[in-house]
N, C-alpha and C positions, 0 to 999 in steps of 0.2 A: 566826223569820225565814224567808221564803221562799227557801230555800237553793239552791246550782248544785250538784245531786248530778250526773246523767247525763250531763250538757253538760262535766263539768271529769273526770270519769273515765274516760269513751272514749278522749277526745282523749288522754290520759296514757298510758293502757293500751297505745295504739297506740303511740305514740310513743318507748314505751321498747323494746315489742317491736321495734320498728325497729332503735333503736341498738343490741338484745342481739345481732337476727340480724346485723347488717352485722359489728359486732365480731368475732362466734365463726366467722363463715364464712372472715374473715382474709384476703381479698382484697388485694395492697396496689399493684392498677391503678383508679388515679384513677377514669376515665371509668365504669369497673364500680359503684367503690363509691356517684358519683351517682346511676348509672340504679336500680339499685337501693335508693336513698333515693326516690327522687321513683316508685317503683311499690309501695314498704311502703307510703308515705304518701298512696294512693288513697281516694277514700272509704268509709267502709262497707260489704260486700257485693261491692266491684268485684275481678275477676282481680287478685292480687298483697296488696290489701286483707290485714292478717291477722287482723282480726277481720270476721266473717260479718254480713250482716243484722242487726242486734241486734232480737229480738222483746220486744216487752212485755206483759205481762199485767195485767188489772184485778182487784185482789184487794177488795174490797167485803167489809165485812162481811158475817155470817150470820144468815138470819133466826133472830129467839126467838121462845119458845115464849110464849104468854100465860101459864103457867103458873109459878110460883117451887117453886123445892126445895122449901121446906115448903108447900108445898099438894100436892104427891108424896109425903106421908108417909104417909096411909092407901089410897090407893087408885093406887100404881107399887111406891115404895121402902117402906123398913122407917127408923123415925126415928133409931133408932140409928144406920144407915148416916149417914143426914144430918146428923146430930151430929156424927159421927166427920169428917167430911171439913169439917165448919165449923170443927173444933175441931184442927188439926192440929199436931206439934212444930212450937214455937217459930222454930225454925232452920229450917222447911219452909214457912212459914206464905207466907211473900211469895210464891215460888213454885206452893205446890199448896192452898194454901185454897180451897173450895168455898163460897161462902158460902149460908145458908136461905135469904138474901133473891136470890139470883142466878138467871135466869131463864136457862135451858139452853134451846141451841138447838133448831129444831123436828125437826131429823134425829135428833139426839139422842134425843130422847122418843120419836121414832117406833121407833127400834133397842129404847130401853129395853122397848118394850110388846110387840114379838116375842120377843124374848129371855127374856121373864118369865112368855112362853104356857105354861100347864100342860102342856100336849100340845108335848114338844118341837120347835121348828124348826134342822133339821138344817143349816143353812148360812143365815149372813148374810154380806152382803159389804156391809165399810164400806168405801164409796169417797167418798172428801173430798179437800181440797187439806189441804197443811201449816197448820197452824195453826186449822184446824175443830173441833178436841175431839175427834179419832178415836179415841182411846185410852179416852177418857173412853165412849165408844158402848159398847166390852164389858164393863170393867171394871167400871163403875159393879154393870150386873145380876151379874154375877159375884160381886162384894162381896155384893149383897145377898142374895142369893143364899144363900152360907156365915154371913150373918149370921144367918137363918132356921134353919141348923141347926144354928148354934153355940145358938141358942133351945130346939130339940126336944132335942140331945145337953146343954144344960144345961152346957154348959164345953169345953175344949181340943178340934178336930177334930184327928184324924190320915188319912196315908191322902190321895193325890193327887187332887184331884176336879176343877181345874182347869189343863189342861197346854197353858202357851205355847210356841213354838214361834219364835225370832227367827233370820235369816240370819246375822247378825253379832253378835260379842260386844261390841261395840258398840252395838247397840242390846236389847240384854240387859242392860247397865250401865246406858244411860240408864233405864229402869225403874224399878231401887231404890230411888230417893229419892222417885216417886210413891207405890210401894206400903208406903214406911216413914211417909210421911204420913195412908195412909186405912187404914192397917189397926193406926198407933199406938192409937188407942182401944181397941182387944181384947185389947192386953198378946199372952199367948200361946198365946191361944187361936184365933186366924186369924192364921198364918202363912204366910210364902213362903221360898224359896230360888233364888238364881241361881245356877243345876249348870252349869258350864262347864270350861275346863280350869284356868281359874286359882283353881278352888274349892279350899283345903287339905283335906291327910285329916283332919286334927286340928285340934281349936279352936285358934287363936293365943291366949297367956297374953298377949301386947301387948292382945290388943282383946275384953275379957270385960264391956267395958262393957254396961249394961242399957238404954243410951240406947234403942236400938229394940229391946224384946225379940222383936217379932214374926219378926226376920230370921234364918234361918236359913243358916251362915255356915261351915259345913265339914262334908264328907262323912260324917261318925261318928254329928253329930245326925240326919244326913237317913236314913240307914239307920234306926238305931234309933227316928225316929218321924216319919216324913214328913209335911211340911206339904202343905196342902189346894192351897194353889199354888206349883206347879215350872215358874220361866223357863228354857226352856237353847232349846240347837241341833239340827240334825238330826246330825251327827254324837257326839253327847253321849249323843242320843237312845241310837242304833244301838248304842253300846256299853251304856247301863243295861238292852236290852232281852237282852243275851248276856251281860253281867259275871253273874259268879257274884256278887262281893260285892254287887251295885246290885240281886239278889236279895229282899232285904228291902221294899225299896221299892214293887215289885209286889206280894208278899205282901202288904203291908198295905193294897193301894190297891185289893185283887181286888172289883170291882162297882161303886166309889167314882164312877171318872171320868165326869163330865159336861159337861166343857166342852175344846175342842181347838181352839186360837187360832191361825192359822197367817199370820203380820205378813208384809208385802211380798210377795201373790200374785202379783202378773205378774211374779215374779222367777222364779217357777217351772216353765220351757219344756222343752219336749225329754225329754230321760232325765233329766234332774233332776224335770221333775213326774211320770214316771214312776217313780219310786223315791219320793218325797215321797207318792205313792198306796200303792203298796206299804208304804211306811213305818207308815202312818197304820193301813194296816187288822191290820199288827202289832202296833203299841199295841194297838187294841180286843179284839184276841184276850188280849195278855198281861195289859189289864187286867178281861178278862171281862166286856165290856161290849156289847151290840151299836149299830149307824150306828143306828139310830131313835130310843137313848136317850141320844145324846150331841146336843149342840147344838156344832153349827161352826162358826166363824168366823174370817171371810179376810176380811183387810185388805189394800184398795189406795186409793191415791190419783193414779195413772196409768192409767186404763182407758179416756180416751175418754168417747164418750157414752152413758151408762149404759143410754139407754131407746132407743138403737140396736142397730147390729150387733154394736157390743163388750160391749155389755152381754150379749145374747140369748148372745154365744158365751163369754162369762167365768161365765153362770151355766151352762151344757153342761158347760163347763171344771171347775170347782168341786165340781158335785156327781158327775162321773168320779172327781174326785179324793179325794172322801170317802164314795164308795159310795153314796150317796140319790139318790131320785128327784129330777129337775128342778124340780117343785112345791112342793118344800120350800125352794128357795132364796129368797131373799130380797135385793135388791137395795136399799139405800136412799145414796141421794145428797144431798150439802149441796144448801141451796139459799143462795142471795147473796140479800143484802138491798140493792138498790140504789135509793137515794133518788131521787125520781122530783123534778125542774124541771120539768115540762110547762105549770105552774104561772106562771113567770119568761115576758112580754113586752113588747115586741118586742126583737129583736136588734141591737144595734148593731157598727161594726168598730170599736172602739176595738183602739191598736195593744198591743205587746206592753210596748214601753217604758213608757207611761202606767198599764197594768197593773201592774207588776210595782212601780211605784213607789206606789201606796198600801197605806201601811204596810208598809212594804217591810222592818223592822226585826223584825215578827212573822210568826209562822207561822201561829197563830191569830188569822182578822181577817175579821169578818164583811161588813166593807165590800168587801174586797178577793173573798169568793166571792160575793157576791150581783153585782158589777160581771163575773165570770167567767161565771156563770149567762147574764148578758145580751150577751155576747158570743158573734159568729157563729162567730167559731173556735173559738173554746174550746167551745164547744157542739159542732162539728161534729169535735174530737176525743172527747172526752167519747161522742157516740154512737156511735161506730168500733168501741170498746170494749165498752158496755152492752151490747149484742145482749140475749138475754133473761135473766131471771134466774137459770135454771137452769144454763147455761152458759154465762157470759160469756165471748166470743173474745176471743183476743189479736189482735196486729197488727204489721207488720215497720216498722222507723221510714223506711223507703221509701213506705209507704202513706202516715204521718204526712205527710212531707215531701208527697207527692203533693196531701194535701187543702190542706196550705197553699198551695201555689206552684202548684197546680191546672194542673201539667201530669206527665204520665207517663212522661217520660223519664227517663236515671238523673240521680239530684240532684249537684250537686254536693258538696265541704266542705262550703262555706260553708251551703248551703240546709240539710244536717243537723245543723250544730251549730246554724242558728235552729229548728230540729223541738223539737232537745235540753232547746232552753229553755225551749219553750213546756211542754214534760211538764216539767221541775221543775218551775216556774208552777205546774201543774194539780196537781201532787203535790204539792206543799209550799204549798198553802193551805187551812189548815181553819176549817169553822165552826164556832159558838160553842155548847154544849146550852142549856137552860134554866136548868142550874143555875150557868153561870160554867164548865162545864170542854171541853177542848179538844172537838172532834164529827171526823166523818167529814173525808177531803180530796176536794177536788172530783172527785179522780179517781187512786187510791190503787194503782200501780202497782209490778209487779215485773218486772224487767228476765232475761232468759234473753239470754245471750249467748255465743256460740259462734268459739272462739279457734282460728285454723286451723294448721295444723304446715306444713313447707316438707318435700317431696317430694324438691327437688331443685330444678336449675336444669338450662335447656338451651338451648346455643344454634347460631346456625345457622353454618356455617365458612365462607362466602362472606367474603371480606374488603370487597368491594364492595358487601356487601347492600345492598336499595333500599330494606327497610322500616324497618331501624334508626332508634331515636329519634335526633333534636338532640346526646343526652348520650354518645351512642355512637358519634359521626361523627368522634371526634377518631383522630389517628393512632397515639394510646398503646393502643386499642383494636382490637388485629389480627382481632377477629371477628364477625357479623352482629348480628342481633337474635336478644332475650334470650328465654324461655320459662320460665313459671313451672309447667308442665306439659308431659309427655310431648309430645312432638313428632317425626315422623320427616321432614318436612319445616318449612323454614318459610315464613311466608308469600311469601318472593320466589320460593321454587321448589328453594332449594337444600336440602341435607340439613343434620341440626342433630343435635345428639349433646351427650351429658353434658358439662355444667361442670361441673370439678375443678379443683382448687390442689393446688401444689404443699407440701407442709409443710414444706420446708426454705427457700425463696425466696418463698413466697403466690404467684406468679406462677400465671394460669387460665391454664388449658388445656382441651382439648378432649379427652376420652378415649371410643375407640369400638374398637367389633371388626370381626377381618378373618376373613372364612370361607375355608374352603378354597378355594373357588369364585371367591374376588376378590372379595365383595361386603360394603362397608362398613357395619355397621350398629351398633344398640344394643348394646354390653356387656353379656349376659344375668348378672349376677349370683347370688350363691351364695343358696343358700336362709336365710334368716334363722335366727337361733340363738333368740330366744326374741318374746313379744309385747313386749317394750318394746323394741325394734326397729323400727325406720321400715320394711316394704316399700315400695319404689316399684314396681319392674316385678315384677310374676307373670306367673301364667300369664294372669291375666285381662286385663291391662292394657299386657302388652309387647308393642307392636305386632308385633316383628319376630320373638317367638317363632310368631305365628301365621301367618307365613309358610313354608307347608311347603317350598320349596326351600333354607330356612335352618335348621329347626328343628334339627336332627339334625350340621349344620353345626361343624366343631369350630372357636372362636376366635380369635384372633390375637391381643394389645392391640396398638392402634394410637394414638400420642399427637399430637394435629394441635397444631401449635404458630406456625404461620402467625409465625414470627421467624426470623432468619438464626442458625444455633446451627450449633454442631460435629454430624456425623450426623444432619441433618434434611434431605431431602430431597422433590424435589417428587412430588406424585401427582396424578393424574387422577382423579377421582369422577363417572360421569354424574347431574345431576341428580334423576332420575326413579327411575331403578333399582338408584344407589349401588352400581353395580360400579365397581371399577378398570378404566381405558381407557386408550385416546390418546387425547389432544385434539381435541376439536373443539367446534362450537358448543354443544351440550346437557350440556358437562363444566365440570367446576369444578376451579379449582386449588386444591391446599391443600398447606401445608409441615410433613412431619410424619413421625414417627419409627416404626418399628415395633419388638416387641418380640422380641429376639433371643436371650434368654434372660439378660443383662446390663441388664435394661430401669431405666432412670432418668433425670431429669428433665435436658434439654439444657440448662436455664438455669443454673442454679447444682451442677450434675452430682451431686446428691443420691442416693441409693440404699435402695431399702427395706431395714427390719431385721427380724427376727423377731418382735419386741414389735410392729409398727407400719408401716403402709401408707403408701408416701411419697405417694399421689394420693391426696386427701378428698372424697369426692364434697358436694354443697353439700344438706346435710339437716340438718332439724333437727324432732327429734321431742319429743311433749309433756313427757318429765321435764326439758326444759332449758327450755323456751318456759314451763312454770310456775315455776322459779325468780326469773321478772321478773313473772307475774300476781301470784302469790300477798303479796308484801310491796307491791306496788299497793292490790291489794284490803282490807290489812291497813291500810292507809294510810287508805281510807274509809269503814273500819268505826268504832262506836261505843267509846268508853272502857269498861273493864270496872272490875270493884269494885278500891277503891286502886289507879290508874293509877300513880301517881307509883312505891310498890312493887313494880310489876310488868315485865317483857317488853313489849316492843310498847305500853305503857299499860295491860295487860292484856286488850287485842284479842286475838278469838279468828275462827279459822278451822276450818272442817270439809270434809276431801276423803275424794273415796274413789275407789277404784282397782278394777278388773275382776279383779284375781290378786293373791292374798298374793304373790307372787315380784315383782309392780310393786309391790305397794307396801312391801314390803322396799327395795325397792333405790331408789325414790324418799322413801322416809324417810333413807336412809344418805346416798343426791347432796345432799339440802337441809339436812342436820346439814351435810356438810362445804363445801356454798354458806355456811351460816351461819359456819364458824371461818374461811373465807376474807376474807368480809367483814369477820371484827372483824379480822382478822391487818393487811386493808388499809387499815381506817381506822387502826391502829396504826401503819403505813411512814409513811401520811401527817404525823401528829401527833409521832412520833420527826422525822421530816426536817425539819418545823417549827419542832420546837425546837433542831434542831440549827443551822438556817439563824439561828434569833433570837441563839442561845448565840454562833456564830461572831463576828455582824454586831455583838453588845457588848461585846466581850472588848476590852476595854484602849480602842475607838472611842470611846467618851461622850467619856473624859477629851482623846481627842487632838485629835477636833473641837472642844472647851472652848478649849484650848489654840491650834488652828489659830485660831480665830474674836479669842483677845486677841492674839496677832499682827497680825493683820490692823486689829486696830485700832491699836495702834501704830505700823504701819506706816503706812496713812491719814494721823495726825497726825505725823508724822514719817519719809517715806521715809529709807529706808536700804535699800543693795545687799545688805549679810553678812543683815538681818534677811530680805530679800525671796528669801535662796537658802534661809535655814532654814526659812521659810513652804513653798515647794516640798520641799526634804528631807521636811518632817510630812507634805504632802499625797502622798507616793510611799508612807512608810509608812500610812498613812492607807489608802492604796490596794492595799497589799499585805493588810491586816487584811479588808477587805473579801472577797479571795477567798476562799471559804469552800475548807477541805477535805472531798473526800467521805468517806462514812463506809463502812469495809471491810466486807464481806459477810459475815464472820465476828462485827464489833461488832455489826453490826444484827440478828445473830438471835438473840446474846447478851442486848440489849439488849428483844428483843421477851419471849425467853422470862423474863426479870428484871420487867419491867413489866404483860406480859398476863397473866401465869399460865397460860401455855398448856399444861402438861404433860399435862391429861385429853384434847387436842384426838388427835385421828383424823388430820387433816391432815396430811402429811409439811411443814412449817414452808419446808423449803429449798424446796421444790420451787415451791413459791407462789412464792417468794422469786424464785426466778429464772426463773419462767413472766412474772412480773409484770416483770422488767427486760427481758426479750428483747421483751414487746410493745409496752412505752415505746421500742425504737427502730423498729418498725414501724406504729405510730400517731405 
């Protein structure tokens, strides 16, 4: 079925991020919280927008090789190899089977055939997109490699000959179950190990299984006879090259190493590729080996265009970084196999509707892309994308929209989500092979989408602004127009300063600094404690720190509150220079408090406490803004194996984070985002059945009863029967009100029902965050 993937996930994405940020920000003036809906919900890309441009890419198949594995058996590979990966466990097979009749792609063979040069080449750089066979580019010659000299050594190699080298222990994990499939065939005689910190000193008596004997699985065996290939880290590294016990391991690997795999090169900038250099040429000392006799290999699949300037400067890069000449590097890039229409004429404009509607039930439908081939749009997306084969460009769905609506302005909605539709359309129709089985989609698309964080809000304190929207003219709204970025003025002229709420009342307010000098400006803020921290104003971006008459300026807080309160008082601000004045024409009035060393909010006369700032500036940084993408995203991904037995259906997700310290601490917010969520569909489903339980308690029988009354009555008025009819109906009506349920039963009853006792959560505090914002919503 031609499915609505991009057109029904943006819209959602947005839309929730909307309601997360209006909720958490906590505002609770009316006029605020519309303008605020109606500027989340801009289109695409637009100021306020929270999701950016969304770019697409054309992922196209890869060219093959004319060539099949086994016709690579005497003259690339060794047969064994190609047996071994034909032939893999069972329980691996769906996953990593290689099959003889499978024709590997043309980068592929191209790596394979440098890599297998007798005269070693000291650096190759695999640069592919995801899903190109990159792993397969070193490995494969690697294997064969050791499989040649498990031949001449006649049984078990020891002794380290090829040393991988992964950022993460995470992708040191995903590995294992490649190399328990292609190196199953050798028993234990071509073995691995992945040396990291979760490696034990000692064999586990749990897991002596011989399922994969090739894998070597704690640090005792790898001393005492090291396998030919060692996955680890550079920190892993650093300590086996100084441990006295990891001693052994050199010892028996002294001359062995020839191969040094070094995954996710352009991760490696600055002093990290400085020490990764240094690193590298420690190995080859420790393992007595020199840069001409090892063959290197750096993986990336983010470089740009290969046969440009990033290419010329990543092979500079590379071979700095592993001591060889430049000549010796080796650059080989995927190339895309994109099926060529040029064939398909003439062009018709049949519309979107009439497309989308034959066989509109299948995904694979040959009528439906031979009818898209002859169509001018769909064609004239289709080429936006193609550009050449060697690198196919993406495109921003601003461009999309542009080619259909063939003007250049910003689109609206409405014009993007018809863009949206048109690309599922193009994505989700595929043709038919020769043999019956599904082929390529007219135009096989991956989506990069860029989710924006909220800085802040700022607005301008004129009560009379001129620019203010419609939504902001009412009189609940004491202040100008809004800013979703730094601003020291705004557009009518007057000054504009941080939105903040208050956390005792939500009430916004306007909070800025007073310099010694009189002059009103930004609140320069404390330096942030760590990076998962929102800066907003630094040094780079606060306009008013760059103001040398104020730099140096000691503060004031000043809180503008434009309402009549107890100690709020008027001031004069000139528009242009934001000092304190007398009135006159180029000044603006504003009612507002300053801080006197007793500072707190005039409305509800709140006070900060030690734990807790009574004024919230209005931010919101990405560990909160992904607790709404990620179960979105989880929402449009694919079913995993046994849905029904699993979490989510068994949907999976993969993030990753710049700092163990983010992602610490974004593991622990979304564990206890997760016990929140069950706690609150639990309140829900308890008050449920409380409200059911109340509403049939003794009811059924007395409406039974009210109801033969009334018939009686009907056939037979009578006064005593017609006062007893109303007496049922008053009890009747008493039963009805429900009693609520104590704050003490309901967490009683949560921790008896949810099994909450493993949860992190403090349970009450949920409890009564969740009751104080039911009367503020």
């Amino acid at each position: 079925m031609s499915k609505l993937y991009f057109s029904e996930l943006l819209p959602i994405l947005a839309k929730r991020s909307k309601l997360a940020a209006i909720s958490r920000l906590g505002f609770a003036n009316v006029p605020l919280r519309q303008h605020l809906s109606e500027v989340f919900e801009r289109p695409f890309g637009t100021t306020g927008s929270f999701l950016a441009d969304p770019t697409f890419e054309a992922v196209f198949g890869w060219s093959l090789s004319n060539s099949r594995m086994s016709d690579l058996a005497s003259s690339l590979l060794t047969e064994e190899l190609i047996a071994a990966m034909d032939k893999p466990p069972k329980a691996l097979a769906d996953d990593y089977r290689f099959p003889r009749s499978q024709r590997p792609y043309i980068h592929q063979v191209e790596s394979w055939q440098i890599l297998s040069d007798p005269n070693p080449q000291s650096l190759v750089v695999v640069a592919s997109g995801t899903g190109s066979g990159k792993t397969e580019r070193f490995m494969v010659p690697i294997l064969d490699r050791l499989v040649k000299q498990r031949q001449e050594n006649k049984g078990r190699l020891t002794g380290v000959r090829a040393l991988f080298l992964y950022p993460l222990n995470a992708l040191i994990n995903s590995q294992r179950e490649r190399l328990r499939a292609w190196t199953h065939g050798f028993g234990e005689d071509i073995r691995f190990c992945l040396y990291n910190g979760n490696t034990p000193e000692r064999p586990d008596p749990t897991r002596l299984s011989r399922e994969y004997p090739s894998e070597v699985r704690d640090r005792k065996t790898l001393r005492s006879s090291p396998p030919p290939i060692l996955v680890t880290n550079a920190t892993m590294l650093e300590y086996m090259l100084v441990r006295t016990a990891d001693a052994p391991i050199l010892a028996q690997s002294r001359g062995k190493l020839e191969w040094v795999v070094l995954d996710e090169a352009h991760t490696y900038i600055g002093s990290q590729a400085a020490e990764a250099a240094l690193l590298i040429r420690r190995v080859l000392f420790a393992f007595g080996v020199k840069p001409e006799d090892v063959r290197f290999v750096a993986t990336s699949a983010t470089i740009g265009d290969p046969e440009g300037e990033a290419g010329r400067k990543l092979r500079r890069f590379l071979a700095d970084v592993a001591g060889v000449e430049p000549n010796r590097v080796h650059l080989v890039a995927g190339q895309r196999l994109v099926p060529s229409l040029d064939h398909v004429s003439p062009l018709d404009e049949t519309s979107y509707e009439d497309l989308r509607s034959i066989e509109a039930e299948k995904e694979v439908s040959p009528e439906r892309f031979n009818r898209l081939a002859k169509s001018a749009k769909a064609r004239s997306i289709r080429e936006r994308f193609v550009g050449n084969a060697m690198t196919p460009p993406v495109a921003k769905l601003s461009e999309v929209t542009g080619l259909l609506s063939g003007k250049a302005a910003e689109a609206t909605h409405e014009e993007q989500m018809e863009s949206l539709k048109w690309l599922d359309l193009l994505t989700g129709t595929r043709a038919e092979t020769e043999d019956g089985k599904p082929g390529d989609a007219f135009l096989p698309l991956r989506a990069h989408l860029f989710h924006q964080t909220l800085s802040g809000l700022w607005a301008c304190a004129d009560t009379d602004c001129a620019v203010r929207t419609e939504s902001l003219t009412s009189q609940l709204w004491p202040f100008g127009q809004i800013y979703t970025e730094p601003r020291k003025h705004c557009d009518c002229g007057s000054p504009a300063y941080d939105l903040v709420t208050c956390a005792g009342c939500a009430t916004p307010l306007l909070l800025a600094g007073v310099t010694s000098d009189g002059y009103v400006t930004h609140l320069r803020r404390q330096q942030v404690l760590d990076e998962f921290e929102l800066e907003i104003e630094n040094a780079e971006n606060d306009e008013d720190a760059t103001d040398p008459e104020h730099v140096t300026s000691v503060q004031q807080k000043l809180l503008i509150v434009n309402q009549e309160s107890d100690h709020v008082g008027a001031i004069d601000i000139n528009r242009v220079s934001r000092q304190m004045t007398e009135s006159n024409e180029s000044t603006v009035r504003v009612s507002a408090i300053e801080d006197v060393g007793d500072f707190g909010c005039p409305i509800c006369h709140g006070k900060a406490t030690l734990k807790a700032d009574l004024f919230r500036f209005s931010r919101l940084g990405a560990p909160f803004l992904i607790g709404t993408i990620m179960p979105t995203l989880l929402e449009f991904a694919p079913d995993g194996e046994k849905p029904a037995e699993n979490p989510w259906r068994g949907r999976r997700l993969l993030t990753f984070n710049d700092s163990r310290q983010g992602t610490a601490r974004l593991a622990a917010q979304l564990q206890q985002d997760a016990e929140r969520m069950r706690i609150r569909g639990l309140i829900y489903h308890i008050s449920l059945q409380h409200l059911q339980v109340g509403a049939d308690t003794g009811g059924k029988n007395l409406r039974n009863e009210i109801e033969r009354l009334k018939e009686i009555q009907s056939a037979s008025p009578n006064p005593a029967l017609e006062s007893l009819i109303k007496e049922k109906q008053e009890e009747l009506k008493t039963l009805s009100e429900i009693p609520p349920i104590a704050f003490n039963d309901l967490v009683q009853r949560l921790t008896l029902e949810g099994d909450l006792q493993k949860m992190q959560t403090n349970l009450r505090t949920v409890l009564a965050w969740d009751v104080w914002r039911c009367f503020w919503d």
